[in-house]
C-alpha positions as CSV (number, residue, x, y, z in Angstrom):
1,X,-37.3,-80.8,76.0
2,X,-38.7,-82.5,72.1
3,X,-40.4,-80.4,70.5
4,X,-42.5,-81.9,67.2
5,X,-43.6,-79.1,64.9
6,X,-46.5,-79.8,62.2
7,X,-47.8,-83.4,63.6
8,X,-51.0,-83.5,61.1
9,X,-53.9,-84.7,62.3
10,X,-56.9,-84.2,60.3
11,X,-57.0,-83.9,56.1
12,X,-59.5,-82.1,54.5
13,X,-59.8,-81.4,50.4
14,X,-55.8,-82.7,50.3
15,X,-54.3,-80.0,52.9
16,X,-53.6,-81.2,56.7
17,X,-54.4,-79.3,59.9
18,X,-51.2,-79.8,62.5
19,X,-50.8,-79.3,65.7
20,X,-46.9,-78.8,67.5
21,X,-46.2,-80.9,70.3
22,X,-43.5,-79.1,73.2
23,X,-42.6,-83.0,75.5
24,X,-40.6,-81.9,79.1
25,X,-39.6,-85.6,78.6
26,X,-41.0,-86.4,81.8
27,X,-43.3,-89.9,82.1
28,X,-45.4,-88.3,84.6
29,X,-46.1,-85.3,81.9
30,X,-49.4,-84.3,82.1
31,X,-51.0,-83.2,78.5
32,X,-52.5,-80.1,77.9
33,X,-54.5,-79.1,74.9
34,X,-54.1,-75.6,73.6
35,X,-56.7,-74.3,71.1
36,X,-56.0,-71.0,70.0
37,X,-56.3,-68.5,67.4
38,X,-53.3,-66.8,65.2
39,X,-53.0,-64.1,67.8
40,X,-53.3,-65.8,71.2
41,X,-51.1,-68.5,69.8
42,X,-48.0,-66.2,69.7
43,X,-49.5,-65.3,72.9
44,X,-48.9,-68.9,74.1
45,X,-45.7,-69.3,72.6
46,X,-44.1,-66.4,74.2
47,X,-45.6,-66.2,78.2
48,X,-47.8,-69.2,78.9
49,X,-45.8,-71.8,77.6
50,X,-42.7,-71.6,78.9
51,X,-44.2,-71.7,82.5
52,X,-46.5,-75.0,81.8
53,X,-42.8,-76.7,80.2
54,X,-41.1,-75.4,83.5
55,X,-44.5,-77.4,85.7
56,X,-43.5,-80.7,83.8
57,X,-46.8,-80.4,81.7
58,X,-46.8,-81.4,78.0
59,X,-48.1,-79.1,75.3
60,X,-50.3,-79.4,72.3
61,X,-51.2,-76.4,70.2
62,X,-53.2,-77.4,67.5
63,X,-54.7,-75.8,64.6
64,X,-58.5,-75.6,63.6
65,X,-61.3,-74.2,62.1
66,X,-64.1,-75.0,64.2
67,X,-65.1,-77.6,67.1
68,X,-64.9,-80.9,65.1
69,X,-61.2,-80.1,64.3
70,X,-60.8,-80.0,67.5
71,X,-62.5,-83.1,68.0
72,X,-60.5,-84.9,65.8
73,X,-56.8,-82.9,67.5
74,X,-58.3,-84.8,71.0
75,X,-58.5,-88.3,69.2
């Protein structure tokens, strides 16, 4: 598994918003988009996402503030 921590993906007033990218390094990796706040990220990090890595998916957890960040995390 590659995991890429802090991929930014949006700047506003100088600072980025990231998101962390876990890669089974499988081609046939689906991608799933995880949006989550401070407290259901750990969440992810320690029982959901060891389970999607073990299904071959590909993770993104990204970082936001509201739904255009997210918008721009899809892009």
């Amino acid at each position: 598994m590659n995991i890429v921590r802090k991929v930014p993906y949006r700047k506003i007033d100088g600072d980025f918003l990231h998101f962390d990218l876990y890669d089974p390094e499988d081609d046939a990796a689906q991608v799933i988009i995880y949006m989550a706040d401070g407290f259901n990220r750990s969440q992810m990090d320690s029982r959901i996402l060891p389970r999607l890595l073990e299904a071959k998916y590909a993770v993104a957890t990204i970082s936001y503030r509201d739904i255009e960040d997210c918008r721009y995390a899809i892009r």
